[in-house]
C-alpha positions as a printed NumPy array, in Angstrom:
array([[  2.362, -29.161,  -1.339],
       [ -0.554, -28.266,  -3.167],
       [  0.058, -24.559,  -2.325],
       [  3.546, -24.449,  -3.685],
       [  2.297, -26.394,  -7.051],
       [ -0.631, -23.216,  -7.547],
       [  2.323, -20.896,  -6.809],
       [  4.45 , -22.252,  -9.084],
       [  2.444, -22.78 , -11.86 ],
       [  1.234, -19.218, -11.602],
       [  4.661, -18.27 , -12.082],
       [  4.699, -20.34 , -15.121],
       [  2.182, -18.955, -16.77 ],
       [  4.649, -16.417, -18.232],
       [  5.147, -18.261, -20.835],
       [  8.199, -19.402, -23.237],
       [ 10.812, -21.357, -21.685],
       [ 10.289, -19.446, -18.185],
       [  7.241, -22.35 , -17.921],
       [  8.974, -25.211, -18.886],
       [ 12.401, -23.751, -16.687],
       [ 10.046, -23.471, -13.67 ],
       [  8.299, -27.446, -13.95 ],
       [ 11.964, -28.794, -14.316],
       [ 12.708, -26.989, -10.664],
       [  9.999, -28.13 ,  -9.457],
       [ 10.948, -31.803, -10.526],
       [ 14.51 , -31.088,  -8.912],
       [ 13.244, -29.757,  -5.361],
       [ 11.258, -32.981,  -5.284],
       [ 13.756, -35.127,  -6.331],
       [ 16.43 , -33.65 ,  -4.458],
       [ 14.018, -33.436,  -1.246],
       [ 14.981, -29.44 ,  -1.346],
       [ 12.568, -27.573,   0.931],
       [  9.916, -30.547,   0.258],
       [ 10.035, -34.591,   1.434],
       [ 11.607, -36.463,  -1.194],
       [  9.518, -37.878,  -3.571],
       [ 10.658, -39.83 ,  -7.047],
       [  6.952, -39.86 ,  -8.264],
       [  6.113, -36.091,  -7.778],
       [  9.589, -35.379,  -9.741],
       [  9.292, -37.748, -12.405],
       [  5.904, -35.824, -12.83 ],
       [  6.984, -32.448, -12.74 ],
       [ 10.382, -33.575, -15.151],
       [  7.633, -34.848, -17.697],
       [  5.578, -31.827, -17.859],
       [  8.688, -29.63 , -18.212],
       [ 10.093, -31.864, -21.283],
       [  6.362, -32.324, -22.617],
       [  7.017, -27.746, -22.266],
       [ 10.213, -28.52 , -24.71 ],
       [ 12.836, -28.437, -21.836],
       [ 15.326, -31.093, -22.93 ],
       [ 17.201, -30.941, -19.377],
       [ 14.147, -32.012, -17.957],
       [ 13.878, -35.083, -20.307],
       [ 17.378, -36.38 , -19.796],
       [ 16.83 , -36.21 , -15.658],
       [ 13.163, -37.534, -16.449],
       [ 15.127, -40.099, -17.93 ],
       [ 17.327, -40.786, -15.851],
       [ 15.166, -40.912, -12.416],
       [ 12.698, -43.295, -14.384],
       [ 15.527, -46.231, -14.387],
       [ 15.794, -46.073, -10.717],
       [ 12.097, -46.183,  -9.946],
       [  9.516, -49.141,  -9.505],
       [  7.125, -49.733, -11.97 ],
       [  3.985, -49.183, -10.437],
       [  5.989, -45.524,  -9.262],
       [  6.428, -44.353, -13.206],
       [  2.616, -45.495, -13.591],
       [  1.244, -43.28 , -10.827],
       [  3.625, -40.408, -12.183],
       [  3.131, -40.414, -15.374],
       [ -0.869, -40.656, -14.624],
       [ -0.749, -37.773, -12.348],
       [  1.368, -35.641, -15.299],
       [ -1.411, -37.003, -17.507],
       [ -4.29 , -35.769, -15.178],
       [ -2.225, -32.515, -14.742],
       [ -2.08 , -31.76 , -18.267],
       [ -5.567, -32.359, -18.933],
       [ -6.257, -30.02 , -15.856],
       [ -4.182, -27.204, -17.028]])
């Protein structure tokens, strides 16, 4: 996992909306379970960078996935967006 996150952001270092296109496919192959195990808090995270990036798709699934997850699940993904962002 960690390997296809470096990958990925490297790709998204191009810039404009390539970045923010690239974080909201990444929040869709985790949500989906596409090539990865599915996992609601890893896409909510990777949705909330991509609309924090400007990428308004990203904020209506963000939106969307949040209403069907626990609590305590929005907390740890919306800390581990936090931590990414600080990261990066």
């Amino acid at each position: 996992m960690a390997r296809f996150e470096i990958l990925d952001h490297q790709l998204a270092t191009m810039g404009g909306n390539a970045e923010a296109d690239t974080f909201c496919e990444m929040g869709l192959m985790y949500a989906a379970g596409r090539d990865c195990p599915l996992d609601f808090v890893s896409a909510h995270k990777w949705l909330n960078i991509a609309a924090i990036k400007g990428s308004d798709r990203a904020a209506a699934l963000r939106a969307d996935l949040a209403q069907s997850m626990s609590k305590s699940d929005l907390a740890e993904a919306l800390r581990s967006a936090r931590e990414w962002m600080t990261m990066h």
